[in-house]
N, CA, C and O atoms as a GROMACS GRO file, in nm:
protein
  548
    1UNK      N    1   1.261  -1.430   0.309
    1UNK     CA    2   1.164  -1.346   0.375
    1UNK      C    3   1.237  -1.229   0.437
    1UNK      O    4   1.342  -1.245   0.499
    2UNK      N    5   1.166  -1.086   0.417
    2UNK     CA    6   1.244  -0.988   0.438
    2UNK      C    7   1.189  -0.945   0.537
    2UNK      O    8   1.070  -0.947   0.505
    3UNK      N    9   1.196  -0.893   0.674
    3UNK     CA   10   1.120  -0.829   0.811
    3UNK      C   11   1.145  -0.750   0.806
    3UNK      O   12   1.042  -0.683   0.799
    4UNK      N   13   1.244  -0.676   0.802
    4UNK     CA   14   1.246  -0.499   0.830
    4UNK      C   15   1.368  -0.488   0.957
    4UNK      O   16   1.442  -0.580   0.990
    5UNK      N   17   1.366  -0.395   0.996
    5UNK     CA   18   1.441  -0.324   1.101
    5UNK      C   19   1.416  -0.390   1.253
    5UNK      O   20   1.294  -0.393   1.273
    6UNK      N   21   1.474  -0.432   1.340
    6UNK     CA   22   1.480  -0.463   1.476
    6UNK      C   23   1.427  -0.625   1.454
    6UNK      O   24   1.475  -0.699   1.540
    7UNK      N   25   1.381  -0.662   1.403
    7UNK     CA   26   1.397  -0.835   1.403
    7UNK      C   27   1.504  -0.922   1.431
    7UNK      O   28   1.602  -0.939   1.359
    8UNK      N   29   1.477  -0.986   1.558
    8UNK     CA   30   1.624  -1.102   1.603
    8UNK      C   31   1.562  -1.233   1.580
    8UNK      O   32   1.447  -1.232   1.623
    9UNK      N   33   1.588  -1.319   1.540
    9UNK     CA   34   1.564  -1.467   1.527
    9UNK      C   35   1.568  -1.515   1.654
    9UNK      O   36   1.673  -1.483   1.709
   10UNK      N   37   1.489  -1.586   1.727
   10UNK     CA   38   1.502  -1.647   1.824
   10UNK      C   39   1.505  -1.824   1.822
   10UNK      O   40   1.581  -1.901   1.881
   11UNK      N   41   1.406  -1.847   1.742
   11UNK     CA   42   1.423  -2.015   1.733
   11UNK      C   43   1.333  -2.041   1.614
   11UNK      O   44   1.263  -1.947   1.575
   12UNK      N   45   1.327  -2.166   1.548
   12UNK     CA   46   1.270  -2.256   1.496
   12UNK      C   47   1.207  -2.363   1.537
   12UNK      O   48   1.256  -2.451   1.607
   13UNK      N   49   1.072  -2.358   1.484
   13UNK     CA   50   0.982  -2.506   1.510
   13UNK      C   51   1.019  -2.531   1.717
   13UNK      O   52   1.017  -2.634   1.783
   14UNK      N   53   1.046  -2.393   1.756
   14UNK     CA   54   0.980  -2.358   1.934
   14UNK      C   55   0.907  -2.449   1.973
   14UNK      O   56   0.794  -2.452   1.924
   15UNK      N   57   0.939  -2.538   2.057
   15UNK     CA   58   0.808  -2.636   2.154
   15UNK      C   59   0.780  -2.572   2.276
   15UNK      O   60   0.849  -2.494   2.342
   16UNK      N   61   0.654  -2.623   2.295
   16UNK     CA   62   0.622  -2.630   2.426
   16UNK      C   63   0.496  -2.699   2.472
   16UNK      O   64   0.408  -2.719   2.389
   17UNK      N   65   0.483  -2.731   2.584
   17UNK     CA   66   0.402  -2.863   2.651
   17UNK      C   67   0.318  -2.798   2.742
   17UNK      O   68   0.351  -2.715   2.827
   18UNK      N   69   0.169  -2.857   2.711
   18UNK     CA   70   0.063  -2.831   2.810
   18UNK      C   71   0.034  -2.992   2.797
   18UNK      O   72   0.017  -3.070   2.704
   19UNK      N   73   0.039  -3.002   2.972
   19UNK     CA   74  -0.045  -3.151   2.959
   19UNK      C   75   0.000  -3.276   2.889
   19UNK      O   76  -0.072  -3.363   2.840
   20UNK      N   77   0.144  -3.269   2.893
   20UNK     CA   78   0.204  -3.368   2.798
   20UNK      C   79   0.196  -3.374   2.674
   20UNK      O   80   0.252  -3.466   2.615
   21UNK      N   81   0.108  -3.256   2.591
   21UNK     CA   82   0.119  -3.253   2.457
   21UNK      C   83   0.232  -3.143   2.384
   21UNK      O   84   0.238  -3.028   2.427
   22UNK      N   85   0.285  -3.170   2.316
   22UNK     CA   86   0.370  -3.098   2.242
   22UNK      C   87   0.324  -3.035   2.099
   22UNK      O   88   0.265  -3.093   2.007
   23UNK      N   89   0.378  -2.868   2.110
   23UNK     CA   90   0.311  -2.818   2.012
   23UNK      C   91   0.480  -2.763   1.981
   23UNK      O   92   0.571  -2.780   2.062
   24UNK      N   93   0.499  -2.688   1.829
   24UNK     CA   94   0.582  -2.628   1.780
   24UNK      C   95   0.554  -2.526   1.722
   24UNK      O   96   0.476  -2.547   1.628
   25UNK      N   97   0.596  -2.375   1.742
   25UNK     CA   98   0.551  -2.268   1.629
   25UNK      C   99   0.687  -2.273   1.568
   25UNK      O  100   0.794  -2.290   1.626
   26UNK      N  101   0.659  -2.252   1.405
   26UNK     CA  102   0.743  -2.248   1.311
   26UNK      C  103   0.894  -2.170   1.349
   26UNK      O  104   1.004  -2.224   1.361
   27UNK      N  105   0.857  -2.015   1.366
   27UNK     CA  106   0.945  -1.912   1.362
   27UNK      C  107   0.927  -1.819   1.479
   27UNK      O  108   0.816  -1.777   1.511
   28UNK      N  109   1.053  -1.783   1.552
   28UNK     CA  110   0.987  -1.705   1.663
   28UNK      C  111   1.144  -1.630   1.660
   28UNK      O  112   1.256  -1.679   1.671
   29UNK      N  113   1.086  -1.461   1.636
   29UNK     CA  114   1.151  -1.363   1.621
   29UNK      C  115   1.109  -1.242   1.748
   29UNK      O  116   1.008  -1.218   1.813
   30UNK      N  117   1.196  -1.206   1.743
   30UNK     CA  118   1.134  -1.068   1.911
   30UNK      C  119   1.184  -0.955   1.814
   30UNK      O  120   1.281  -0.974   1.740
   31UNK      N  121   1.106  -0.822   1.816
   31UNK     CA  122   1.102  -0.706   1.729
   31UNK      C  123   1.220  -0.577   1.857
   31UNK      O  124   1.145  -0.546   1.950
   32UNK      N  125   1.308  -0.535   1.870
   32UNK     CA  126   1.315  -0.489   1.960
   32UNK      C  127   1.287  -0.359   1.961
   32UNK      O  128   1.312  -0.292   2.062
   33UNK      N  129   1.211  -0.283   1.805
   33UNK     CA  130   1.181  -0.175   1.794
   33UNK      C  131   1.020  -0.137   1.862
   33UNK      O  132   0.983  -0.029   1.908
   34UNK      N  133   0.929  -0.292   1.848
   34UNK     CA  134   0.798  -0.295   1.878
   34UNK      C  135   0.830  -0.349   2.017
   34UNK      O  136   0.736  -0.326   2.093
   35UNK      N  137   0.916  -0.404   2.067
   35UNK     CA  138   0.943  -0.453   2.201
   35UNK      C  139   0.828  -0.563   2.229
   35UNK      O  140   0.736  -0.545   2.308
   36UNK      N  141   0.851  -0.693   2.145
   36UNK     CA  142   0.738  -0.790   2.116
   36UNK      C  143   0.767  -0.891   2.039
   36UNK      O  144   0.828  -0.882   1.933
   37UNK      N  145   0.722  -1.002   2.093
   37UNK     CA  146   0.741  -1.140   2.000
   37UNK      C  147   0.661  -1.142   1.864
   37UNK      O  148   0.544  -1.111   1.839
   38UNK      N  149   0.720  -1.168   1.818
   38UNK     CA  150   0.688  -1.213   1.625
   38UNK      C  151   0.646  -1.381   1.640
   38UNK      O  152   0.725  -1.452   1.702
   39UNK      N  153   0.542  -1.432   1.592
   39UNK     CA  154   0.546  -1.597   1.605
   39UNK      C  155   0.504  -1.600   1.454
   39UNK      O  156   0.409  -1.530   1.418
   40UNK      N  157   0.570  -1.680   1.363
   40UNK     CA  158   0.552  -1.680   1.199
   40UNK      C  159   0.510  -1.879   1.212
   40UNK      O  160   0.570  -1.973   1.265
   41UNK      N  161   0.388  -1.867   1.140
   41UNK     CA  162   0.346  -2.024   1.125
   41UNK      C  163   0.313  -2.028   0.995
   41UNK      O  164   0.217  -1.965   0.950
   42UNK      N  165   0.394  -2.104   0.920
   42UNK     CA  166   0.365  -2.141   0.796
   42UNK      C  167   0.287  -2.300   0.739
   42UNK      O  168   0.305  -2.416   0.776
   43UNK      N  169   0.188  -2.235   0.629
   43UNK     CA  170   0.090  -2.348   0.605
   43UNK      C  171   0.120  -2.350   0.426
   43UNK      O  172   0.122  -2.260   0.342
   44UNK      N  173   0.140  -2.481   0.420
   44UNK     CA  174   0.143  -2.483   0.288
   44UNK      C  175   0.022  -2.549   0.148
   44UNK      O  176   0.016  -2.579   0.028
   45UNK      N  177  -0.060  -2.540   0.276
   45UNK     CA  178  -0.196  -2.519   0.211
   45UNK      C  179  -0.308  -2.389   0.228
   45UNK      O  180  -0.273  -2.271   0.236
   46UNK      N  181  -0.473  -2.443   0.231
   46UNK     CA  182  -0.556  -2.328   0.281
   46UNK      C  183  -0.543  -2.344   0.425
   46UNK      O  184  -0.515  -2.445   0.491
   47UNK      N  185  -0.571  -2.218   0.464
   47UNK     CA  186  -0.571  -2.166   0.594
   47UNK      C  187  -0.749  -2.180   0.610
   47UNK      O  188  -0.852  -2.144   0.553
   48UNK      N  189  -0.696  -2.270   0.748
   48UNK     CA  190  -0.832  -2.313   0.847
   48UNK      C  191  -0.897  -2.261   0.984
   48UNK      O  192  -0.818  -2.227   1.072
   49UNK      N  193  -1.004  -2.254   1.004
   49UNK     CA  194  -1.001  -2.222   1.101
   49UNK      C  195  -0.912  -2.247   1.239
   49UNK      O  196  -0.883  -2.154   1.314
   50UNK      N  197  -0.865  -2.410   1.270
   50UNK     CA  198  -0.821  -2.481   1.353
   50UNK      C  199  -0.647  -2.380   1.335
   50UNK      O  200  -0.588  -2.346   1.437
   51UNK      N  201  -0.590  -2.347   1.196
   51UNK     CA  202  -0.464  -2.296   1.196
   51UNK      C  203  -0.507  -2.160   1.293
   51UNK      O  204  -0.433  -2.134   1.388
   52UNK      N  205  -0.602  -2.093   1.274
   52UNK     CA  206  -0.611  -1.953   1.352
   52UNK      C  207  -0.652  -2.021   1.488
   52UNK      O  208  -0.678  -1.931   1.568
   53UNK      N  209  -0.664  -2.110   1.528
   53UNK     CA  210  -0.765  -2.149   1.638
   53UNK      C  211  -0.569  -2.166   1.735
   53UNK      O  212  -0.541  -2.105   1.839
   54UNK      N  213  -0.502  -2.231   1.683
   54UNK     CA  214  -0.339  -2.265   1.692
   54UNK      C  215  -0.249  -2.136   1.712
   54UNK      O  216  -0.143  -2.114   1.769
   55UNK      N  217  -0.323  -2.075   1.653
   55UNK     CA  218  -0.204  -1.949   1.640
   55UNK      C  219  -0.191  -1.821   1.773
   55UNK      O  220  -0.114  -1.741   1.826
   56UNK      N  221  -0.349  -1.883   1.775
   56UNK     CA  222  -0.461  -1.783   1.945
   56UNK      C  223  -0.338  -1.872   2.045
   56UNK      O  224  -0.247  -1.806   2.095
   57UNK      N  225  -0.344  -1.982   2.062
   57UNK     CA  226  -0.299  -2.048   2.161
   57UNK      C  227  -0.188  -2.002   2.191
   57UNK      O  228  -0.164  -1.955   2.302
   58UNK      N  229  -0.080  -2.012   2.068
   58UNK     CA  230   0.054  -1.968   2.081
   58UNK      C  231   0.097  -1.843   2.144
   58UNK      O  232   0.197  -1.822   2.213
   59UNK      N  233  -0.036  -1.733   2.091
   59UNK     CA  234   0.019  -1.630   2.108
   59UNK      C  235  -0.028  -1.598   2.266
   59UNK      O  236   0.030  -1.519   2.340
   60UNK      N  237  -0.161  -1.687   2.303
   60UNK     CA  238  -0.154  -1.694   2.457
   60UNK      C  239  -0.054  -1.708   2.544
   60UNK      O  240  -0.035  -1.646   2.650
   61UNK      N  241   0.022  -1.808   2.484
   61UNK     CA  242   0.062  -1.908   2.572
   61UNK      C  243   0.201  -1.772   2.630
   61UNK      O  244   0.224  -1.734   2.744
   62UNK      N  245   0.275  -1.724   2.487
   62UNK     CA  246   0.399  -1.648   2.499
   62UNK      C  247   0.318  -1.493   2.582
   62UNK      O  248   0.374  -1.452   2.683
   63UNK      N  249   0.207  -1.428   2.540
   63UNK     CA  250   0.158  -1.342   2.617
   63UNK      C  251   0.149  -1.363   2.794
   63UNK      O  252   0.186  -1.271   2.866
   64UNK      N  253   0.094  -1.494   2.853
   64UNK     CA  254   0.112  -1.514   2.969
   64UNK      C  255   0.248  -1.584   3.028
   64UNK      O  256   0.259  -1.568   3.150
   65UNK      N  257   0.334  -1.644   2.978
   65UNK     CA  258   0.474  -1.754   2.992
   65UNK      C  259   0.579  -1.658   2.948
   65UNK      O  260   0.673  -1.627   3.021
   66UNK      N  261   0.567  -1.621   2.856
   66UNK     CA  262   0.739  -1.570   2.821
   66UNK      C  263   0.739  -1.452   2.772
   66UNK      O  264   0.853  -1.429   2.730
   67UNK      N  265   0.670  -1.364   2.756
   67UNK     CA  266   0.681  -1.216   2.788
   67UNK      C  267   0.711  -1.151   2.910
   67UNK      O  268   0.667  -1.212   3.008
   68UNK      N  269   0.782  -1.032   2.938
   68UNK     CA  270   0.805  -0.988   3.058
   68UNK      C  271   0.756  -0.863   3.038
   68UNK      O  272   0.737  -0.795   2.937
   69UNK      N  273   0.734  -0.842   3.196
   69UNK     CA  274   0.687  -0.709   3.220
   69UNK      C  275   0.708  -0.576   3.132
   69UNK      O  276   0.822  -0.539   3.158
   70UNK      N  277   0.656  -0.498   3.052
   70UNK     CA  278   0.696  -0.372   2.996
   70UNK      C  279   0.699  -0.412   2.855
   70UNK      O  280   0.700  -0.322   2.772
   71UNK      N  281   0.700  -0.583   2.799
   71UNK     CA  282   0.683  -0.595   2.686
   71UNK      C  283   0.546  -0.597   2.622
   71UNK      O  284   0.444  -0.647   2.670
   72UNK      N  285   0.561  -0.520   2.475
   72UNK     CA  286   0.419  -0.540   2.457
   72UNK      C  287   0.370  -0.665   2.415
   72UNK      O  288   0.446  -0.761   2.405
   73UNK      N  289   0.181  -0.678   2.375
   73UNK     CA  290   0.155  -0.799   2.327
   73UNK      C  291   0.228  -0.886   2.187
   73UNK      O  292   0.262  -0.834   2.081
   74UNK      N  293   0.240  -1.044   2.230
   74UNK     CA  294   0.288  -1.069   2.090
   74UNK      C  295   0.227  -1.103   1.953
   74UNK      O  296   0.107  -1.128   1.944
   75UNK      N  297   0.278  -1.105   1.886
   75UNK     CA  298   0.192  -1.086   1.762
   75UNK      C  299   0.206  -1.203   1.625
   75UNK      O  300   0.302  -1.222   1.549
   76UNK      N  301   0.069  -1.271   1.629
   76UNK     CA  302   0.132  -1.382   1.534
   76UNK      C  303   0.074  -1.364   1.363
   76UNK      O  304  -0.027  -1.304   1.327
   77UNK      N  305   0.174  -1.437   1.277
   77UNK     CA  306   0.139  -1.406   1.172
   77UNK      C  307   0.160  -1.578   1.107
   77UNK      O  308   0.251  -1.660   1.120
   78UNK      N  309   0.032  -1.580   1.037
   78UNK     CA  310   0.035  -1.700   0.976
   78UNK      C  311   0.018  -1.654   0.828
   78UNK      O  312  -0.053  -1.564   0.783
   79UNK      N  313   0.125  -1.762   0.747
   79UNK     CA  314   0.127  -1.771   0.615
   79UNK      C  315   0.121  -1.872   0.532
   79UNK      O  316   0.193  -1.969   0.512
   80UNK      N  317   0.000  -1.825   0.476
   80UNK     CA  318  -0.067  -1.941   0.413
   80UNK      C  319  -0.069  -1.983   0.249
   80UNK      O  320  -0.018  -1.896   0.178
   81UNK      N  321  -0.093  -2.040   0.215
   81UNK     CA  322  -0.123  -2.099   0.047
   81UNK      C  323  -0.248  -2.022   0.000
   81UNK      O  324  -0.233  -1.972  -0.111
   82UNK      N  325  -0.357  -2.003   0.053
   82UNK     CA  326  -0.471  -1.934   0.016
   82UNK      C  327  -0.589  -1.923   0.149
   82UNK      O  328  -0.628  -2.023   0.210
   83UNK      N  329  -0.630  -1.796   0.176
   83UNK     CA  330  -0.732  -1.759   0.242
   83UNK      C  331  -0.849  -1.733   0.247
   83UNK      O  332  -0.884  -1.709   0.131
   84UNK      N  333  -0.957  -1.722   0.336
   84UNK     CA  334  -1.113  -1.666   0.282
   84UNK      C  335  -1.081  -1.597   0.405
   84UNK      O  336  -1.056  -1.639   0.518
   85UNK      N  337  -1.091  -1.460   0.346
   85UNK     CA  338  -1.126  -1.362   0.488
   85UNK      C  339  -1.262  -1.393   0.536
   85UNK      O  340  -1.236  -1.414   0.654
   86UNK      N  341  -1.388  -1.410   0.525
   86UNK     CA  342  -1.475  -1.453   0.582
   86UNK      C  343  -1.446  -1.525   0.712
   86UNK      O  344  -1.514  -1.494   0.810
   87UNK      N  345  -1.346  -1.625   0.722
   87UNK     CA  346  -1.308  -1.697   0.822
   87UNK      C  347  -1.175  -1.653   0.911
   87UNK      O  348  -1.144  -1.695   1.023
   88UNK      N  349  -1.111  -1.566   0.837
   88UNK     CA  350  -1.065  -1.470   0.944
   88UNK      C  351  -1.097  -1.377   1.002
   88UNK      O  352  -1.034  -1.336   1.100
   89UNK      N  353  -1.206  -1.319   0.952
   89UNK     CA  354  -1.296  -1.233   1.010
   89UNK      C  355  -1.399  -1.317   1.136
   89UNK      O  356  -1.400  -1.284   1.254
   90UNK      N  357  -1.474  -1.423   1.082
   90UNK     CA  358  -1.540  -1.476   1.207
   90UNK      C  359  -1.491  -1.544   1.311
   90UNK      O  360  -1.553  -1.572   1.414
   91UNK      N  361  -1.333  -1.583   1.276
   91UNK     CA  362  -1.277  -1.680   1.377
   91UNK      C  363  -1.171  -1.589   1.443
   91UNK      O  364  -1.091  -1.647   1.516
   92UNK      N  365  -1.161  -1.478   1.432
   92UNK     CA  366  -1.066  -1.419   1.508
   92UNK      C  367  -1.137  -1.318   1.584
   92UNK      O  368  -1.231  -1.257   1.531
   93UNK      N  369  -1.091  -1.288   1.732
   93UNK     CA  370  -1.211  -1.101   1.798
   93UNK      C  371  -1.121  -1.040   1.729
   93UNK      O  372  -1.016  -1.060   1.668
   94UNK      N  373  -1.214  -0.942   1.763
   94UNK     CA  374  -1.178  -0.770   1.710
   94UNK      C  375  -1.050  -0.753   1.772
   94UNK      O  376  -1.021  -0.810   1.877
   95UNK      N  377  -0.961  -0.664   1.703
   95UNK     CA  378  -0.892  -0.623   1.821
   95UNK      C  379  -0.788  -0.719   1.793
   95UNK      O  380  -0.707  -0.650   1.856
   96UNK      N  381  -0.725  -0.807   1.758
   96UNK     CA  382  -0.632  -0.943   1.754
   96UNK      C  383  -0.505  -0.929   1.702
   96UNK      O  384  -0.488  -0.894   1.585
   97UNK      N  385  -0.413  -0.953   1.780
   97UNK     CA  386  -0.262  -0.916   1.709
   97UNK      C  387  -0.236  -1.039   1.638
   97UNK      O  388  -0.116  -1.066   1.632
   98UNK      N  389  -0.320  -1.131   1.576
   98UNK     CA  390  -0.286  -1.210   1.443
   98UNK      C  391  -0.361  -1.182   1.334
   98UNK      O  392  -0.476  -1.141   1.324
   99UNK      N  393  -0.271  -1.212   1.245
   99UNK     CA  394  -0.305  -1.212   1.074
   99UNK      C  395  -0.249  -1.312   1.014
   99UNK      O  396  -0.154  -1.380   1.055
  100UNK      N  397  -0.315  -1.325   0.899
  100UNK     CA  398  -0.315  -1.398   0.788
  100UNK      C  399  -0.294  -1.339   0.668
  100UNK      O  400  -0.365  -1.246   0.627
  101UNK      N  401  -0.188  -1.392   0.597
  101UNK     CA  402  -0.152  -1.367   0.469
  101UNK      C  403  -0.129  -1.484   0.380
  101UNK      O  404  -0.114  -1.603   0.407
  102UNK      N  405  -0.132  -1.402   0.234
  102UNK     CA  406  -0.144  -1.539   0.116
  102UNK      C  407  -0.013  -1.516   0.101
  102UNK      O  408   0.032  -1.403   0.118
  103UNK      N  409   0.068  -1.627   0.064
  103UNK     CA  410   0.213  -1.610  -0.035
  103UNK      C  411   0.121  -1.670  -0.136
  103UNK      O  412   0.010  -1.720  -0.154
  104UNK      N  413   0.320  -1.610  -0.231
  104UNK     CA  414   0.268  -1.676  -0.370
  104UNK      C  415   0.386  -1.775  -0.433
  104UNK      O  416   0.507  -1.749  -0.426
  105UNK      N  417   0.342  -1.866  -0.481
  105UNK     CA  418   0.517  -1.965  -0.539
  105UNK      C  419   0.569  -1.922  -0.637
  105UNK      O  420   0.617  -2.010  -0.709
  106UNK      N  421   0.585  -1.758  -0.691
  106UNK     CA  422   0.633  -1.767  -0.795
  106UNK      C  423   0.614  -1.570  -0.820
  106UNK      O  424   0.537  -1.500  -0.753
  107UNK      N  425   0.674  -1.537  -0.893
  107UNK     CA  426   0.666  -1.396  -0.915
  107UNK      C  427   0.587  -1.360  -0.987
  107UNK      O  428   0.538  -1.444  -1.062
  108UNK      N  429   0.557  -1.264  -0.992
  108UNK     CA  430   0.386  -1.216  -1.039
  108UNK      C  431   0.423  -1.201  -1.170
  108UNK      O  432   0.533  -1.253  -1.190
  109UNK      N  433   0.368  -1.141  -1.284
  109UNK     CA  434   0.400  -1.103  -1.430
  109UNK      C  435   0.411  -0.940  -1.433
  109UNK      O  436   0.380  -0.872  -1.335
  110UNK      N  437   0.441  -0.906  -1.508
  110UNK     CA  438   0.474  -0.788  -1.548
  110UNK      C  439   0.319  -0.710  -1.555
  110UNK      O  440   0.303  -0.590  -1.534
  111UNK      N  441   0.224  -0.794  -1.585
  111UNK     CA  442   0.105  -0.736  -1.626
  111UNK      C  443   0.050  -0.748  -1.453
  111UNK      O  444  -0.016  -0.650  -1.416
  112UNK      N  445   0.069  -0.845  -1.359
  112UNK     CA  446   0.005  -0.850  -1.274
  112UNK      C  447   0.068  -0.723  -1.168
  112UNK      O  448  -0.005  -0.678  -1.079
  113UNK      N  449   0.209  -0.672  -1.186
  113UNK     CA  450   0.255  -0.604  -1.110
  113UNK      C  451   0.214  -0.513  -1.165
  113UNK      O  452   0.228  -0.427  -1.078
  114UNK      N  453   0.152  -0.441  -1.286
  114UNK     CA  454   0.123  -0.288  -1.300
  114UNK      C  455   0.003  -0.328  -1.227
  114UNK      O  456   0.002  -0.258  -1.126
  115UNK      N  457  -0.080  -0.392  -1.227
  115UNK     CA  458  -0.225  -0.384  -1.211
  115UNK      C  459  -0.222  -0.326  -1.056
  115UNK      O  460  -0.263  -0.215  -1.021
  116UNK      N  461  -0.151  -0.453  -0.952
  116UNK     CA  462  -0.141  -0.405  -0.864
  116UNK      C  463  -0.113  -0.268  -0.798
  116UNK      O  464  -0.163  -0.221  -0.696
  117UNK      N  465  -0.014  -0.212  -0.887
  117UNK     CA  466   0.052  -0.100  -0.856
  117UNK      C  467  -0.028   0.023  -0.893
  117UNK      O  468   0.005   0.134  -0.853
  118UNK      N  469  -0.178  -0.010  -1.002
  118UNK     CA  470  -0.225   0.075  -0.997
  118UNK      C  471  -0.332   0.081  -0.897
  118UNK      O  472  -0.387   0.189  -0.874
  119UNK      N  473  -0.373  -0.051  -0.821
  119UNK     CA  474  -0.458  -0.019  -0.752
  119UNK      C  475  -0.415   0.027  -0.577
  119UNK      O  476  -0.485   0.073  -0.486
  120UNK      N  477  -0.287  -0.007  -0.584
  120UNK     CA  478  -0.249   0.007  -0.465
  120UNK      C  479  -0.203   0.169  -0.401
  120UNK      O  480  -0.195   0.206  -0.284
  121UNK      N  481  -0.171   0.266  -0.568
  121UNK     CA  482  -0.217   0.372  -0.589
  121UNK      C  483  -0.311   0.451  -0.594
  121UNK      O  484  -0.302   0.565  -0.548
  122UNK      N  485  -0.441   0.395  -0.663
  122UNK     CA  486  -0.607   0.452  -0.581
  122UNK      C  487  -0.606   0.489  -0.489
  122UNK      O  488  -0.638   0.598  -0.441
  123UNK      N  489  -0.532   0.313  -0.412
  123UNK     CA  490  -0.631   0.359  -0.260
  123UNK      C  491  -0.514   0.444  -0.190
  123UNK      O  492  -0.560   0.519  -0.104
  124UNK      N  493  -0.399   0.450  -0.202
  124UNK     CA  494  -0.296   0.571  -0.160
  124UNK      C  495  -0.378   0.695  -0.197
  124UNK      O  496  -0.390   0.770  -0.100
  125UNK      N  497  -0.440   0.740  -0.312
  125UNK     CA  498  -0.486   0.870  -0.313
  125UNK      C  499  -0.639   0.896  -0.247
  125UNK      O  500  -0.683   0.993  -0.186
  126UNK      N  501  -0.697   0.776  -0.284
  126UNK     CA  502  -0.814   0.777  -0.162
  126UNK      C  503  -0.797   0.825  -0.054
  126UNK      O  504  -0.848   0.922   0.002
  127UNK      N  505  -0.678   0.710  -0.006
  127UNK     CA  506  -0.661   0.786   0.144
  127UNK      C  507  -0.675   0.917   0.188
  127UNK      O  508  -0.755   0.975   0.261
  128UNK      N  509  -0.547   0.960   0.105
  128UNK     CA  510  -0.481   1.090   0.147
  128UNK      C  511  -0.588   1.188   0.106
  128UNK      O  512  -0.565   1.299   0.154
  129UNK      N  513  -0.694   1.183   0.035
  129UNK     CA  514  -0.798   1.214   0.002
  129UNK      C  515  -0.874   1.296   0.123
  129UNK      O  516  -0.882   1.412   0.164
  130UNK      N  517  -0.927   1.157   0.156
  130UNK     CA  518  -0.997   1.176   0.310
  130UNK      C  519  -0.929   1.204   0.387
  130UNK      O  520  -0.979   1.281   0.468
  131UNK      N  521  -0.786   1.166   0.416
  131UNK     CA  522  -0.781   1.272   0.526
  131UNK      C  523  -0.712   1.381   0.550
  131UNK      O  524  -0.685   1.427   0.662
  132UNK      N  525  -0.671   1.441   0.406
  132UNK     CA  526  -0.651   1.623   0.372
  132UNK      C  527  -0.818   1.684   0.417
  132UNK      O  528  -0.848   1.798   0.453
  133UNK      N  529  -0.900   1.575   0.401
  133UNK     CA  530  -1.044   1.657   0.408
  133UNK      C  531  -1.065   1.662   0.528
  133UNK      O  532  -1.095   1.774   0.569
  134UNK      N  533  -1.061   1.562   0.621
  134UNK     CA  534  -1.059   1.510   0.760
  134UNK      C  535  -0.968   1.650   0.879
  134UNK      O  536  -1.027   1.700   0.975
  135UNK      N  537  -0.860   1.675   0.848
  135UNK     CA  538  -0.738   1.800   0.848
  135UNK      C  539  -0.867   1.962   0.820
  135UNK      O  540  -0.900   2.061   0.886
  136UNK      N  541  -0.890   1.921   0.724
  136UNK     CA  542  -0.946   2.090   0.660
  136UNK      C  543  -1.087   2.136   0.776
  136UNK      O  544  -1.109   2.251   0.812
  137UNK      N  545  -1.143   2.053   0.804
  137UNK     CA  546  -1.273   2.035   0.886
  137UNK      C  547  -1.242   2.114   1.062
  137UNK      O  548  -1.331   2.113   1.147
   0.00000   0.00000   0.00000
C-alpha cells in the first residue's frame, strides 16, 4: 500500500478500552503534511453498516483522546472487499472524514485498464470543462 508524502506509521491493530471493552483499529498513521491521524481498517469481506458504525467510533474516540490542540480532524478510511454506496451514503452525515473503498485481489487486465483510463479521462475533461466555463462567467 502506497500513501504518498508525510505519512508516519504509528501502530498496528491500536487498542483501546471504553468500559472494559477492547477495540483495535488496524493501522494508525499521522499525515504530518495534513497535520492529522490516518486510521486504515481493513475488511476482507462486504462492508457493513456496523464496519462504518466502528470506524465513527474510532475516529471519535482519537478526535476527542489523542489529538492535540492545532491538529486537524482525523480521518478514517476503511477497505473493503466490496461496497454499496447506498449504505455509505445513508450511514454516514454529510460532511464525514471517513470513506470507503473497494480493493481488488489481483491486477486488472489490460482491457480493464484502458477502459478505466478512458473513463477516468471523460470525467478529467468534463471537469475542466465546467470550470474553464465557471472562470469565463
Amino acid at each position: 500500500m502506497e500513501l504518498g508524502k508525510g505519512f508516519l506509521f504509528e501502530a498496528r491493530q491500536k487498542r483501546f478500552t471504553f468500559d472494559e471493552d477492547h477495540f483495535f483499529v488496524d493501522l494508525v498513521f499521522y499525515n504530518r503534511l495534513l497535520k492529522c491521524y490516518v486510521l486504515i481498517d481493513l475488511k476482507i469481506g462486504e462492508l457493513t453498516h456496523q464496519d462504518l458504525g466502528q470506524m465513527q467510533m474510532y475516529v471519535s474516540y482519537f478526535d476527542r483522546y489523542v489529538k492535540t490542540k492545532g491538529e486537524n480532524q482525523t480521518v478514517g478510511i476503511i477497505l473493503c472487499r466490496k461496497k454499496h454506496e447506498a449504505i455509505v451514503e445513508i450511514t454516514l452525515p454529510k460532511g464525514t472524514n471517513i470513506h470507503a473503498k473497494e480493493y481488488q485481489l489481483y491486477l486488472p487486465s489490460k482491457e480493464e485498464l484502458k477502459r478505466k483510463l478512458i473513463e477516468w479521462s471523460a470525467k478529467n475533461l468534463q471537469c475542466s470543462v465546467v470550470v474553464r466555463r465557471k472562470k469565463t462567467k
